[in-house]
MOPAC internal coordinates of N, CA, C and O (Angstrom, degrees):
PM7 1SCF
backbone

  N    0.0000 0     0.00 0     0.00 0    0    0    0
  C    1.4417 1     0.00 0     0.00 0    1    0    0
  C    1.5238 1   108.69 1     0.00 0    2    1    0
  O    1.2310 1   115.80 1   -52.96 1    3    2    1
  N    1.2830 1   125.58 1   127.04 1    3    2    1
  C    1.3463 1   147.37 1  -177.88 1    5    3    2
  C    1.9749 1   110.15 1   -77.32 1    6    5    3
  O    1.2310 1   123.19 1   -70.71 1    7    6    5
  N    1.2703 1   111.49 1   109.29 1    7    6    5
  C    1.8905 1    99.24 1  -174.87 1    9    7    6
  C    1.6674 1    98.17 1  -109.17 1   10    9    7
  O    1.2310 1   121.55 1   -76.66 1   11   10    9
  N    0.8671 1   114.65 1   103.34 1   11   10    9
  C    1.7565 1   115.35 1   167.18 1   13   11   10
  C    1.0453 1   108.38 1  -116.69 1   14   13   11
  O    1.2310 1   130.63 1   -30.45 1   15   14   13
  N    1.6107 1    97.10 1   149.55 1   15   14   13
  C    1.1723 1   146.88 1   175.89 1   17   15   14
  C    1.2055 1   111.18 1   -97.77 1   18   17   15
  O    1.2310 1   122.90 1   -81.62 1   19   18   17
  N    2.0414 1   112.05 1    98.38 1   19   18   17
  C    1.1642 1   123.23 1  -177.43 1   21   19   18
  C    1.3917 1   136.89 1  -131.70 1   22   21   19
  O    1.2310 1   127.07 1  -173.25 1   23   22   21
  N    1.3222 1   104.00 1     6.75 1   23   22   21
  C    1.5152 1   133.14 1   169.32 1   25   23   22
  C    1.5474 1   137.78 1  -150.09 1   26   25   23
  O    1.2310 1   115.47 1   -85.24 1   27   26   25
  N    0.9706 1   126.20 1    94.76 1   27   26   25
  C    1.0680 1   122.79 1  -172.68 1   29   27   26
  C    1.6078 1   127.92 1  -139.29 1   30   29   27
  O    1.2310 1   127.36 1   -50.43 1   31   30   29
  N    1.9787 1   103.45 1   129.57 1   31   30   29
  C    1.8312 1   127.74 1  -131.96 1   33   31   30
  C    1.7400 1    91.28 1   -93.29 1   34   33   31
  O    1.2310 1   126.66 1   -68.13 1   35   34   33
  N    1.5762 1   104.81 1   111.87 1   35   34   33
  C    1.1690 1   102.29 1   160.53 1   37   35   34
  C    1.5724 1   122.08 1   -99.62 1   38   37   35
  O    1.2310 1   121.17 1   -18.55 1   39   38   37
  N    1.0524 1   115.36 1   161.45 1   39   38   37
  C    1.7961 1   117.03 1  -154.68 1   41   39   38
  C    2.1247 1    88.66 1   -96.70 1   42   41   39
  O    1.2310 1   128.70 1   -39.85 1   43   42   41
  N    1.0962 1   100.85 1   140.15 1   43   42   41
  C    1.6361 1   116.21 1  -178.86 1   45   43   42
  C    1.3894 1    94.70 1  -127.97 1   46   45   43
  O    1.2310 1   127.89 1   -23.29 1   47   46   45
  N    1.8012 1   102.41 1   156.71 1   47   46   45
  C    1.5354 1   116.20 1   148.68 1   49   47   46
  C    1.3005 1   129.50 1   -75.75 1   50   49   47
  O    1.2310 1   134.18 1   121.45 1   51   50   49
  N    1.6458 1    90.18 1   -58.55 1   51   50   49
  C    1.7016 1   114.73 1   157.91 1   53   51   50
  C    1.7198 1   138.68 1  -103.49 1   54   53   51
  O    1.2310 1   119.88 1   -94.20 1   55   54   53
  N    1.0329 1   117.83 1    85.80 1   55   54   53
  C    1.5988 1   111.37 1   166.67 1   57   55   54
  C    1.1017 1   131.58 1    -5.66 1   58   57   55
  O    1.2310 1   123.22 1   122.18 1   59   58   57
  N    1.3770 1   111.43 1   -57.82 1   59   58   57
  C    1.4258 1   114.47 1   171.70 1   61   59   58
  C    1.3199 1   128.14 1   -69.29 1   62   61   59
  O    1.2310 1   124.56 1   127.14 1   63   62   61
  N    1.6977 1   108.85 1   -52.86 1   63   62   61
  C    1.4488 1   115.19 1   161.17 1   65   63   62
  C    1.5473 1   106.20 1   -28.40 1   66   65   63
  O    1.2310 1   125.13 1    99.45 1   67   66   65
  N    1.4807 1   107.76 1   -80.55 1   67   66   65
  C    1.2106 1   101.68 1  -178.35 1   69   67   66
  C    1.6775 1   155.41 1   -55.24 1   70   69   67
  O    1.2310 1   131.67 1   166.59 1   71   70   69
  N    1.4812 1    95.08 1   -13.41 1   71   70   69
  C    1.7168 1    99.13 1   164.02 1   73   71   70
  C    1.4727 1   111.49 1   -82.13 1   74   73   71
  O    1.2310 1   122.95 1   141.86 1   75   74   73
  N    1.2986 1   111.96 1   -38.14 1   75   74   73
  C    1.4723 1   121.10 1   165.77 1   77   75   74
  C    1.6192 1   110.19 1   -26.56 1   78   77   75
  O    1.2310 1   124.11 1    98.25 1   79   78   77
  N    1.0946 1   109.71 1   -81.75 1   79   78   77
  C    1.3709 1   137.65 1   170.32 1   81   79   78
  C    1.8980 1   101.21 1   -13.75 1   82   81   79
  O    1.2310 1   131.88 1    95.39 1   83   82   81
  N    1.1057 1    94.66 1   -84.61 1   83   82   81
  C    1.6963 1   125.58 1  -179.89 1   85   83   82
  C    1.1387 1   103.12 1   -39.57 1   86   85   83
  O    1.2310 1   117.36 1   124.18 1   87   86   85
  N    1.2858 1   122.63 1   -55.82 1   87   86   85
  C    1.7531 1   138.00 1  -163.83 1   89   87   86
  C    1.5211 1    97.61 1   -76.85 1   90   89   87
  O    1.2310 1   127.90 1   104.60 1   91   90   89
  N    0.8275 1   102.39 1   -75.40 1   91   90   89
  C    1.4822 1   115.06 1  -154.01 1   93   91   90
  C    1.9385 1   111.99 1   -75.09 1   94   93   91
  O    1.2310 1   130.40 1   144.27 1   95   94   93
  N    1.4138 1    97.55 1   -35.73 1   95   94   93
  C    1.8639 1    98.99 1  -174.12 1   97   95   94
  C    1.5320 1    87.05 1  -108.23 1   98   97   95
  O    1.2310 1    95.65 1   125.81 1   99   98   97
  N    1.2384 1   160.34 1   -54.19 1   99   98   97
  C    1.1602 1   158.07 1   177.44 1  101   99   98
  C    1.2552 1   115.68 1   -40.62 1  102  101   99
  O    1.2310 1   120.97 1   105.96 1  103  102  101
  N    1.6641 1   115.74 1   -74.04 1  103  102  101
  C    1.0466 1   116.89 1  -159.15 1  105  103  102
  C    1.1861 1   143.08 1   146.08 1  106  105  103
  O    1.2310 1   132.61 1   125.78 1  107  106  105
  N    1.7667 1    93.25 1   -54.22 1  107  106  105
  C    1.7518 1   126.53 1   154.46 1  109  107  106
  C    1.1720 1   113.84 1    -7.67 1  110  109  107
  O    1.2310 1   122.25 1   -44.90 1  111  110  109
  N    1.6378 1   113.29 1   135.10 1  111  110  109
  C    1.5295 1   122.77 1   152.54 1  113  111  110
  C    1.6093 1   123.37 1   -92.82 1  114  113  111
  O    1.2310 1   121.43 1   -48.05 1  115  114  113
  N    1.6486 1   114.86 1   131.95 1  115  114  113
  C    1.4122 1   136.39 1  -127.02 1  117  115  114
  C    1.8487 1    77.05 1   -91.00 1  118  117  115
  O    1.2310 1    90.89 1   -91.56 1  119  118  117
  N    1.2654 1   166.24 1    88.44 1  119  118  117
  C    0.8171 1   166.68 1   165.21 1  121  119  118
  C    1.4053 1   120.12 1   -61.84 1  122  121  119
  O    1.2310 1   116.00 1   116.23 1  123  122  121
  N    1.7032 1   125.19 1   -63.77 1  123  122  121
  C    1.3779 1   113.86 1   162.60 1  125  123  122
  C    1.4847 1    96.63 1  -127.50 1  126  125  123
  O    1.2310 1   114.69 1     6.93 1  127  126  125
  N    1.4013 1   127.66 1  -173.07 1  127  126  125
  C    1.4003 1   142.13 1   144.61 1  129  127  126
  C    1.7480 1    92.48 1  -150.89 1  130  129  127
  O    1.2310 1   119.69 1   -62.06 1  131  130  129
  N    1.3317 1   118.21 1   117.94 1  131  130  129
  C    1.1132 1   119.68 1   169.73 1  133  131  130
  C    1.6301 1   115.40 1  -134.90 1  134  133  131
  O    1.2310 1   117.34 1   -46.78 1  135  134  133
  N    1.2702 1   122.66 1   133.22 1  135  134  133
  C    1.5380 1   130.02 1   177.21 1  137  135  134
  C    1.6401 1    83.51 1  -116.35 1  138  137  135
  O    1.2310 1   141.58 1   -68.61 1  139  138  137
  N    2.4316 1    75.71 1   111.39 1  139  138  137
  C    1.3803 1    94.94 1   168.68 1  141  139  138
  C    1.5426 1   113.97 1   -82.45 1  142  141  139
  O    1.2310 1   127.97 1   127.58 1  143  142  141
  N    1.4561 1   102.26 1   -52.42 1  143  142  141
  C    1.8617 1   103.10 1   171.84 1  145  143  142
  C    1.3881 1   103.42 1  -136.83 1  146  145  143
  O    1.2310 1   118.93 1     7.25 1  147  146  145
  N    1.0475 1   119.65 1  -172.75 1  147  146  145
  C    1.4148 1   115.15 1   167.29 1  149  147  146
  C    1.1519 1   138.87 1   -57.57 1  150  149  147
  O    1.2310 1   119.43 1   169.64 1  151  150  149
  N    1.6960 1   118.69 1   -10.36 1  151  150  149
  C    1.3937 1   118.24 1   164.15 1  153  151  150
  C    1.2632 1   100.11 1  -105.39 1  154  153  151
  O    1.2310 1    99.84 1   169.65 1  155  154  153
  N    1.2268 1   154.04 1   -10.35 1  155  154  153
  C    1.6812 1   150.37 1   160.19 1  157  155  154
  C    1.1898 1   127.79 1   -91.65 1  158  157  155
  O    1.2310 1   124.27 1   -70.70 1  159  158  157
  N    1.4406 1   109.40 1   109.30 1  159  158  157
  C    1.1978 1   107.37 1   179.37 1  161  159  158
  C    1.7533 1    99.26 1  -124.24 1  162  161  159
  O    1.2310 1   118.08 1   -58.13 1  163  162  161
  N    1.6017 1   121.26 1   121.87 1  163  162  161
  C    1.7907 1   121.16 1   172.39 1  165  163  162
  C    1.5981 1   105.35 1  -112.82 1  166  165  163
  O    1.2310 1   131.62 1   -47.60 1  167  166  165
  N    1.3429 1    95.18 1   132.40 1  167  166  165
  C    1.5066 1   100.90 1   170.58 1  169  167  166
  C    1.4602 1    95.36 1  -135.05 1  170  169  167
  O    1.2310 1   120.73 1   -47.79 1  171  170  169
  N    1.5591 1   116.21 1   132.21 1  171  170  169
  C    1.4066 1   129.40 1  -176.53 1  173  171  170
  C    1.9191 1   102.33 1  -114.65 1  174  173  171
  O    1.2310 1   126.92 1   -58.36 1  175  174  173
  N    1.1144 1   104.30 1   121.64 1  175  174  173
  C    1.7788 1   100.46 1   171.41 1  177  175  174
  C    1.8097 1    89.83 1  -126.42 1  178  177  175
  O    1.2310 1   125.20 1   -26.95 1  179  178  177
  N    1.7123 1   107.62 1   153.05 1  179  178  177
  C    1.1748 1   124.91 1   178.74 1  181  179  178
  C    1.6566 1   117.93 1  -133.93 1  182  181  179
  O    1.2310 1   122.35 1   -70.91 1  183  182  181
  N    1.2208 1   113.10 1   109.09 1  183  182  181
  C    1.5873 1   122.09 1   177.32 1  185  183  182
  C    1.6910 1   100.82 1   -18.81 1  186  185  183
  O    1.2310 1   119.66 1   -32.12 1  187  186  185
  N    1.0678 1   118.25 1   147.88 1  187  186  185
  C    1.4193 1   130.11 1   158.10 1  189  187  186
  C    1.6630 1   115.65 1   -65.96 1  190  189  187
  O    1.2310 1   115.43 1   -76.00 1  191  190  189
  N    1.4877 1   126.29 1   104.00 1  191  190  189
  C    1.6188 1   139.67 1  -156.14 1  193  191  190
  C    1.1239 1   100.11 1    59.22 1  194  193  191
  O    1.2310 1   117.48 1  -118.91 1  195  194  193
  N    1.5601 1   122.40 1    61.09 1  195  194  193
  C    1.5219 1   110.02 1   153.10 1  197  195  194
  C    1.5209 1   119.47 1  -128.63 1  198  197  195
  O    1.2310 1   108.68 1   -26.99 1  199  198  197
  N    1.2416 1   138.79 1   153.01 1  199  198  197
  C    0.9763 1   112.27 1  -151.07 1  201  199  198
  C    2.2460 1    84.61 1  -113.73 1  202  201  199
  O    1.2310 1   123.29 1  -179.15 1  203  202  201
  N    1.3121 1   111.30 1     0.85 1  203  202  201
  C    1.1860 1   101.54 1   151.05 1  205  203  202
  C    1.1143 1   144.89 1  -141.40 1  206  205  203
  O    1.2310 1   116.60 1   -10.49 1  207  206  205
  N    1.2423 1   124.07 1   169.51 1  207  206  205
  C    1.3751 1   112.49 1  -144.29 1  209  207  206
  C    1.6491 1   110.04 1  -111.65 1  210  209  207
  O    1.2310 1   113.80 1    10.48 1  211  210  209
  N    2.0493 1   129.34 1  -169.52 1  211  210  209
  C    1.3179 1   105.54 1   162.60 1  213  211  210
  C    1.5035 1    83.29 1  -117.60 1  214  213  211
  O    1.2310 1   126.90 1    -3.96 1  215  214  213
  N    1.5950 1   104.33 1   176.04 1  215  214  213
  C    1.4326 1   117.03 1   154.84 1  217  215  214
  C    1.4879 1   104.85 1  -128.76 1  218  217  215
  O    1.2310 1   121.65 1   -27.83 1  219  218  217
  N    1.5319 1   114.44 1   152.17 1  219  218  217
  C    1.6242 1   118.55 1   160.95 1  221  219  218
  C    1.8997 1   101.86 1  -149.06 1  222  221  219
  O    1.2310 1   127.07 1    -2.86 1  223  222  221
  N    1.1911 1   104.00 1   177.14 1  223  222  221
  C    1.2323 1    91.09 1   179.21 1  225  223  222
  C    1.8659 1   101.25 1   165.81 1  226  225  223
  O    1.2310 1   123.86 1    32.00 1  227  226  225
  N    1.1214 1   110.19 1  -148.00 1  227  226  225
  C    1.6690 1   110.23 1   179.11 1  229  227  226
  C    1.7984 1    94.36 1  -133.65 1  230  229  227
  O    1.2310 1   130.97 1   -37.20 1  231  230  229
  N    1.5090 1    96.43 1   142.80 1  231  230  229
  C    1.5997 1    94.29 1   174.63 1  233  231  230
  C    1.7430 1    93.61 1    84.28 1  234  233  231
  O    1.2310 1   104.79 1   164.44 1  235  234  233
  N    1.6758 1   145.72 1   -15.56 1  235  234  233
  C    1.0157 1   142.16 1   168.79 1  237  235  234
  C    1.5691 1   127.61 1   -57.31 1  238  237  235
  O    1.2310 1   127.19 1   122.16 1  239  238  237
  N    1.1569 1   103.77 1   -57.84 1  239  238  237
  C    1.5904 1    97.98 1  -160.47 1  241  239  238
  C    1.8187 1    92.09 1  -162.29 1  242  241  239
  O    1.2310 1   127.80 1   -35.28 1  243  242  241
  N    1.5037 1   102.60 1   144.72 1  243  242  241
  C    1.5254 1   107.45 1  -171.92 1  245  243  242
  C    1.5637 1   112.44 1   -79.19 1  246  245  243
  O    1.2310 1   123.81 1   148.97 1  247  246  245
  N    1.5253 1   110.29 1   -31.03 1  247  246  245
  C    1.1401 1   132.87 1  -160.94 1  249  247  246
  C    1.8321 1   113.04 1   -30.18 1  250  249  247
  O    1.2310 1   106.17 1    -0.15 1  251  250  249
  N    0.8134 1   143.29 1   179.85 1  251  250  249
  C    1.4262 1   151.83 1  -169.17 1  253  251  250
  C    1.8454 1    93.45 1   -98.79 1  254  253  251
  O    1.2310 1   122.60 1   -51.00 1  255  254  253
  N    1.4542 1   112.63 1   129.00 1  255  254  253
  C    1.2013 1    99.58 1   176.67 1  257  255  254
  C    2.0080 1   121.03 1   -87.25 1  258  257  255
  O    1.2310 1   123.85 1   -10.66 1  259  258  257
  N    1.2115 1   110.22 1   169.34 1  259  258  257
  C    1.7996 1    95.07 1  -143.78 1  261  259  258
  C    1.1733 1   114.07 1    72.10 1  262  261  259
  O    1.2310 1    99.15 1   140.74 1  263  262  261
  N    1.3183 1   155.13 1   -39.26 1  263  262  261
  C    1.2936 1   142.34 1  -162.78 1  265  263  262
  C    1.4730 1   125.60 1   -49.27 1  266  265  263
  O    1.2310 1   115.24 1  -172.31 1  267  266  265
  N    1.1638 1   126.63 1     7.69 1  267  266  265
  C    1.5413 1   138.13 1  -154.82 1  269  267  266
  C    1.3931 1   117.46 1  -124.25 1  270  269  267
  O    1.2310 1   122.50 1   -74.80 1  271  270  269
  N    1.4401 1   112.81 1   105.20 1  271  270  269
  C    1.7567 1   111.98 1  -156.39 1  273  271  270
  C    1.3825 1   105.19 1  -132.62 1  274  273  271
  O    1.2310 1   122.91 1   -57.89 1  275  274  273
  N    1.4583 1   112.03 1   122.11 1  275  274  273
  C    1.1220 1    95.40 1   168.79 1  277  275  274
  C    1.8174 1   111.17 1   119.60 1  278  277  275
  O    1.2310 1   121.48 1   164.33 1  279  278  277
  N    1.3928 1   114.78 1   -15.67 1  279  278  277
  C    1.3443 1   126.87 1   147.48 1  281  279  278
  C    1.5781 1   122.31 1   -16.61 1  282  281  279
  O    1.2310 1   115.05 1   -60.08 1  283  282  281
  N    0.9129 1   127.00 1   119.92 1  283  282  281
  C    1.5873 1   123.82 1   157.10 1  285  283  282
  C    1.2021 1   143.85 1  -154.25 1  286  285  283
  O    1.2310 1   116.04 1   -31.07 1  287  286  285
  N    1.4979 1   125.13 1   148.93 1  287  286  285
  C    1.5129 1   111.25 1  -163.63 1  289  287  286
  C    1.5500 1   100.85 1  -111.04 1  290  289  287
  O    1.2310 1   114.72 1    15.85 1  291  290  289
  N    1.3410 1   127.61 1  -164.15 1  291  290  289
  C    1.5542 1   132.44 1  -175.53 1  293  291  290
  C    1.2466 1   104.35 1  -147.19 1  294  293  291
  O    1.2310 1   117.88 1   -25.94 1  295  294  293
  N    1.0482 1   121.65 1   154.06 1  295  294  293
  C    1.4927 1   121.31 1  -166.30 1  297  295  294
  C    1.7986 1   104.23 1  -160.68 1  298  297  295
  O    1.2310 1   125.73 1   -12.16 1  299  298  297
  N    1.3306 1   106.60 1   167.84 1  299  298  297
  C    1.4057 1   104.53 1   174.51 1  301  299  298
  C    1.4172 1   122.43 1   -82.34 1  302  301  299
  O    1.2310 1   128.26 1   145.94 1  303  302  301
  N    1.2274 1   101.69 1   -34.06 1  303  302  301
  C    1.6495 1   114.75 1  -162.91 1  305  303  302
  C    1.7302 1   100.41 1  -124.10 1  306  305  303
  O    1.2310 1   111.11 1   -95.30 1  307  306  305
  N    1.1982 1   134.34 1    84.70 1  307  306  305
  C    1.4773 1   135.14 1   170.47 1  309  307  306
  C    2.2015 1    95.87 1   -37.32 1  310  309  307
  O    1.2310 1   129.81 1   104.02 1  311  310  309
  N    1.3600 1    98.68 1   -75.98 1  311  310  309
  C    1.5835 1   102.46 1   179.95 1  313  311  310
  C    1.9281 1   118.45 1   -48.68 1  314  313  311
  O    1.2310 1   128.74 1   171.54 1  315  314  313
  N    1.1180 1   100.77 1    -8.46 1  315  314  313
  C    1.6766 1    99.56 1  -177.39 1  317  315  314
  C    2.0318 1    96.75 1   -96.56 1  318  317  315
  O    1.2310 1   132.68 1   139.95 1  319  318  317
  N    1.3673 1    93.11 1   -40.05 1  319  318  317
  C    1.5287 1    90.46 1  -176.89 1  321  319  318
  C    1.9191 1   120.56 1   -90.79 1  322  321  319
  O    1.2310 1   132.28 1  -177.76 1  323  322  321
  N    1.1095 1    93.89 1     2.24 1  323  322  321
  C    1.2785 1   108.95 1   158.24 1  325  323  322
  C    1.3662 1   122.05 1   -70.04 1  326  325  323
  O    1.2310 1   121.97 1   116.37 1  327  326  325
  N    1.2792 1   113.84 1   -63.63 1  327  326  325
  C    1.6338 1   148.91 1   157.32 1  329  327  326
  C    1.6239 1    84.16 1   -13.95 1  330  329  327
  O    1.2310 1   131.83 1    87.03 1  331  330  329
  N    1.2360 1    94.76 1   -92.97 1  331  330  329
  C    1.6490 1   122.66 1  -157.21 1  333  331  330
  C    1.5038 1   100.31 1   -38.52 1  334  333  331
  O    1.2310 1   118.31 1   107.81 1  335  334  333
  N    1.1828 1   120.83 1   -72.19 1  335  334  333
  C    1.9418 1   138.05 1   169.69 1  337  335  334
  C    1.7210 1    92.84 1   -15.53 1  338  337  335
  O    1.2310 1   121.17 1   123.89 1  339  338  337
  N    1.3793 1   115.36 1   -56.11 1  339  338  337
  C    1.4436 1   124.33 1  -168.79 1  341  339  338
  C    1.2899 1   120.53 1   -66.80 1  342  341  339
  O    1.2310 1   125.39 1   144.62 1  343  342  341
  N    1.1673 1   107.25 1   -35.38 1  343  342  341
  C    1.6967 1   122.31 1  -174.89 1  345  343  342
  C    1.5992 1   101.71 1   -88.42 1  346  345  343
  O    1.2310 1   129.62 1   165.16 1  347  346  345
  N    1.2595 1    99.07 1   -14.84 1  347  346  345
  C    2.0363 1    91.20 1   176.70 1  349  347  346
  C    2.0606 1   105.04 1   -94.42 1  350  349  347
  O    1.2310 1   130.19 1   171.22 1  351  350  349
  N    1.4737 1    97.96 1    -8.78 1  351  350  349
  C    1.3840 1    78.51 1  -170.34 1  353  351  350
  C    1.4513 1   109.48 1   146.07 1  354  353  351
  O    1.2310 1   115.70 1   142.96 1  355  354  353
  N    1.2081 1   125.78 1   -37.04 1  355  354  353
  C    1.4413 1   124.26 1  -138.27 1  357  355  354
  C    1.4497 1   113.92 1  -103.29 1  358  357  355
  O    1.2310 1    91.07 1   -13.48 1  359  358  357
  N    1.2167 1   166.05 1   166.52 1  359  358  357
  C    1.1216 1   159.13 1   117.48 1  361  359  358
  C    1.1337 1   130.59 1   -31.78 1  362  361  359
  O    1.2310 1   104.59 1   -73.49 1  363  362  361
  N    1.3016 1   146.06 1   106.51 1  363  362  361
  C    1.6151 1   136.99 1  -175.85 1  365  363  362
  C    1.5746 1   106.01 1  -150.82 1  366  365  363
  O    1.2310 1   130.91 1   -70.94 1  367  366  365
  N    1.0840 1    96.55 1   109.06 1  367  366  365
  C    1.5966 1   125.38 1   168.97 1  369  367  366
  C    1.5833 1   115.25 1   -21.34 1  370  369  367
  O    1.2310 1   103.23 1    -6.10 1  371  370  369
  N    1.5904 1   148.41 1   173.90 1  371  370  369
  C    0.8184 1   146.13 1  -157.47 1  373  371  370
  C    1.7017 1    82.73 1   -87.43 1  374  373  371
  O    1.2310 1   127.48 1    -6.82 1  375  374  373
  N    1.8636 1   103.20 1   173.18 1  375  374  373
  C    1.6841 1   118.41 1   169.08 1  377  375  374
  C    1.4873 1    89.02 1   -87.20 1  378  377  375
  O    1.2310 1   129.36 1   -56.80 1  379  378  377
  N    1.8651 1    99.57 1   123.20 1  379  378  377
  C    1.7073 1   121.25 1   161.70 1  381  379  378
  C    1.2847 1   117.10 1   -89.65 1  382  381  379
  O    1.2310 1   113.35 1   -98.62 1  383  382  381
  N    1.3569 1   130.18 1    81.38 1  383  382  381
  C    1.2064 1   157.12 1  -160.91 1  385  383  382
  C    1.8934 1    96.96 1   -86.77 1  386  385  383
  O    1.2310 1   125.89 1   -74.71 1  387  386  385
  N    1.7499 1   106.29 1   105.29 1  387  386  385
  C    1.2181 1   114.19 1   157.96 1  389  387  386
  C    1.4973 1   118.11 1  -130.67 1  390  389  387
  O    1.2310 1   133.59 1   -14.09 1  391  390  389
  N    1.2618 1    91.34 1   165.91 1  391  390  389
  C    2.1305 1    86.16 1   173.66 1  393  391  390
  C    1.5216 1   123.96 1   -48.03 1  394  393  391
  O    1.2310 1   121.69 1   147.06 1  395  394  393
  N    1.6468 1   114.38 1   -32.94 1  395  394  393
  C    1.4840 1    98.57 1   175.32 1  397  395  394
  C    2.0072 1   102.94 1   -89.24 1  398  397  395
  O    1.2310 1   120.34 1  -150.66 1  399  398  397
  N    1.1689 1   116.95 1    29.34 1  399  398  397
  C    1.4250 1   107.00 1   171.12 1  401  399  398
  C    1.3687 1   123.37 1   133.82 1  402  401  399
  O    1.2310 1   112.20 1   -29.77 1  403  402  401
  N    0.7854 1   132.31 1   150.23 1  403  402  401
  C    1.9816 1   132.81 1   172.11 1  405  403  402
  C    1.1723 1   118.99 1   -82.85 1  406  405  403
  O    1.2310 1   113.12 1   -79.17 1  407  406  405
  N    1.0892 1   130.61 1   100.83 1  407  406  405
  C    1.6685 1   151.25 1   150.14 1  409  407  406
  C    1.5863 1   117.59 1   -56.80 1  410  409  407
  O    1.2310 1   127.63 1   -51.64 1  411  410  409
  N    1.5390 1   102.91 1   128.36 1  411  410  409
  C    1.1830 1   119.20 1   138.68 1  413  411  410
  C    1.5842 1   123.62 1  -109.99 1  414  413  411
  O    1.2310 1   120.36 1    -9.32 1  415  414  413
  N    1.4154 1   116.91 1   170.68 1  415  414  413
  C    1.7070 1   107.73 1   178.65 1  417  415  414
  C    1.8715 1   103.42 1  -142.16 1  418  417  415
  O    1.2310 1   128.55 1   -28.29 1  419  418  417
  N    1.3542 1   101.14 1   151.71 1  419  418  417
  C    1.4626 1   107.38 1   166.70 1  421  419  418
  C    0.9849 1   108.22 1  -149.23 1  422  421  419
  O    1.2310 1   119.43 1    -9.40 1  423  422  421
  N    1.0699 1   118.69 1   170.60 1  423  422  421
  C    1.8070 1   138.96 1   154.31 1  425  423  422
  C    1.2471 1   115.46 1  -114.10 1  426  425  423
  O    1.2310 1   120.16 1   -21.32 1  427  426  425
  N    1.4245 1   117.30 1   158.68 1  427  426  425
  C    1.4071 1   131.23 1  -175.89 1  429  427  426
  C    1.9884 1    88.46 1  -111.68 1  430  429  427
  O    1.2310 1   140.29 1   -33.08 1  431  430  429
  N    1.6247 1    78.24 1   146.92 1  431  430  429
  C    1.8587 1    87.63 1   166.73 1  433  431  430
  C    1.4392 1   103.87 1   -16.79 1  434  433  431
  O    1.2310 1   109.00 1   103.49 1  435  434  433
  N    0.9905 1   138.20 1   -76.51 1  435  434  433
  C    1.3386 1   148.97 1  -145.01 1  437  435  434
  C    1.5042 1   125.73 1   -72.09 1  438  437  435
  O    1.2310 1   136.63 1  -177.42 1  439  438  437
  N    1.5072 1    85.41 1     2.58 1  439  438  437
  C    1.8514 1    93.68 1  -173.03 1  441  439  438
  C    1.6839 1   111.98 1    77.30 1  442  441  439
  O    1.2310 1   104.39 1   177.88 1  443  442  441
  N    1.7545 1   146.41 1    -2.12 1  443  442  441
  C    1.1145 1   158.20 1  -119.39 1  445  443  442
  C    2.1623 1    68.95 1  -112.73 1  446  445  443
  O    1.2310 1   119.68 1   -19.93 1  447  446  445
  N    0.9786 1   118.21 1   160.07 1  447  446  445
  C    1.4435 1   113.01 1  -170.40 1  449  447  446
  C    1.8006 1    93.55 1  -151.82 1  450  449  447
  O    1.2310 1   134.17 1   -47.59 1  451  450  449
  N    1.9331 1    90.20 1   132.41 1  451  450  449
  C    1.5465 1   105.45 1  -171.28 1  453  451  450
  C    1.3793 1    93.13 1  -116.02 1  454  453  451
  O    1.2310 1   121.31 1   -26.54 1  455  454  453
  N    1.6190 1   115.09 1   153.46 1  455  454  453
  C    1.5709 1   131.64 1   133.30 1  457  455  454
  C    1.5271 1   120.46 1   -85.55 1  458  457  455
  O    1.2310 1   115.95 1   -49.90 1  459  458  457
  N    1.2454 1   125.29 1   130.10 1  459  458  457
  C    1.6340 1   121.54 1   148.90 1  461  459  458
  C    1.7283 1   116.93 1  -109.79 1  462  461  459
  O    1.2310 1   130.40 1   -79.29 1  463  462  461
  N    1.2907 1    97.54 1   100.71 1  463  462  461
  C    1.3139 1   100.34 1   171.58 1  465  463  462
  C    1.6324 1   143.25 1  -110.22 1  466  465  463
  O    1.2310 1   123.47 1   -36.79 1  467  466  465
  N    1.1065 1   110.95 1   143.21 1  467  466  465
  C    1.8258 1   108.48 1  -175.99 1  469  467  466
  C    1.1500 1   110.04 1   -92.27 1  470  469  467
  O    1.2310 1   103.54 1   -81.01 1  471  470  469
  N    1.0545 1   147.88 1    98.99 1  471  470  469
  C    1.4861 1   163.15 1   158.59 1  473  471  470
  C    1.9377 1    98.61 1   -18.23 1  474  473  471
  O    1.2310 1   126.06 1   -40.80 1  475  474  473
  N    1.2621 1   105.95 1   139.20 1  475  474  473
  C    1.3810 1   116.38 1   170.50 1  477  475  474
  C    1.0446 1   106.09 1   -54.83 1  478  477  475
  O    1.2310 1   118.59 1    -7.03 1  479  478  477
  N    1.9486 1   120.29 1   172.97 1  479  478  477
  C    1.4304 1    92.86 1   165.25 1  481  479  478
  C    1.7786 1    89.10 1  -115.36 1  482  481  479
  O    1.2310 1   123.71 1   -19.14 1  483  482  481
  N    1.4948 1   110.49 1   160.86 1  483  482  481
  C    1.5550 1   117.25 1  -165.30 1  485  483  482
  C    1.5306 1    82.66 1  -119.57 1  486  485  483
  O    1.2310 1   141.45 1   -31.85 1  487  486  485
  N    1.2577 1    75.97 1   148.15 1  487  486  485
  C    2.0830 1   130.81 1  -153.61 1  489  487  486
  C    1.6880 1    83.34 1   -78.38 1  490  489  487
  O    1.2310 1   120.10 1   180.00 1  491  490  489

């Protein structure tokens, strides 16, 4: 039996702020935004080759918005996706280059806190 991990609800202030964010300085593909009624609103965006995605929205999740630490994606090139982060807009700290891998870090409006990391390469 196969268990994936394929969605996962980060807590926002603003909706909009935040797909903005995702879409536009991230990267993300815009997958749904749907207002189910007036208290539901789901918007799903998904990393480019990822096989999961986030959701936030209104009517989602009670959680404290920002509350979410510790997120991360993988990438080939830490310095290429650094680059890229930069050229969309965003602020991102120097590449934190350790033995288990090269880090970059961000935050979303919301304080919600990401890793992008490049995997070592094994011997």
């Amino acid at each position: 039996m196969d268990w994936k991990l394929e969605l996962v609800i980060l807590p926002v202030s603003d909706v909009d702020r935040a797909k903005a964010f995702y879409v536009d300085k991230v990267g993300f593909h815009e997958d749904h935004d749907q207002r189910v009624s007036d208290q539901l609103r789901f918007v799903q965006l998904t990393p480019r080759g990822s096989s999961c995605s986030i959701a936030f929205g209104e009517g989602i999740t009670d959680a404290p918005a920002g509350s979410v630490k510790g997120l991360q994606m993988v990438v080939a090139d830490a310095h290429a996706a650094r680059q890229e982060l930069i050229d969309r807009g965003m602020d991102v700290g120097e590449v934190d280059v350790q033995p288990w891998g090269s880090f970059i870090y961000f935050s979303d409006p919301d304080g919600n806190g990401w890793a992008v990391q490049q995997l070592p390469r094994r011997g």
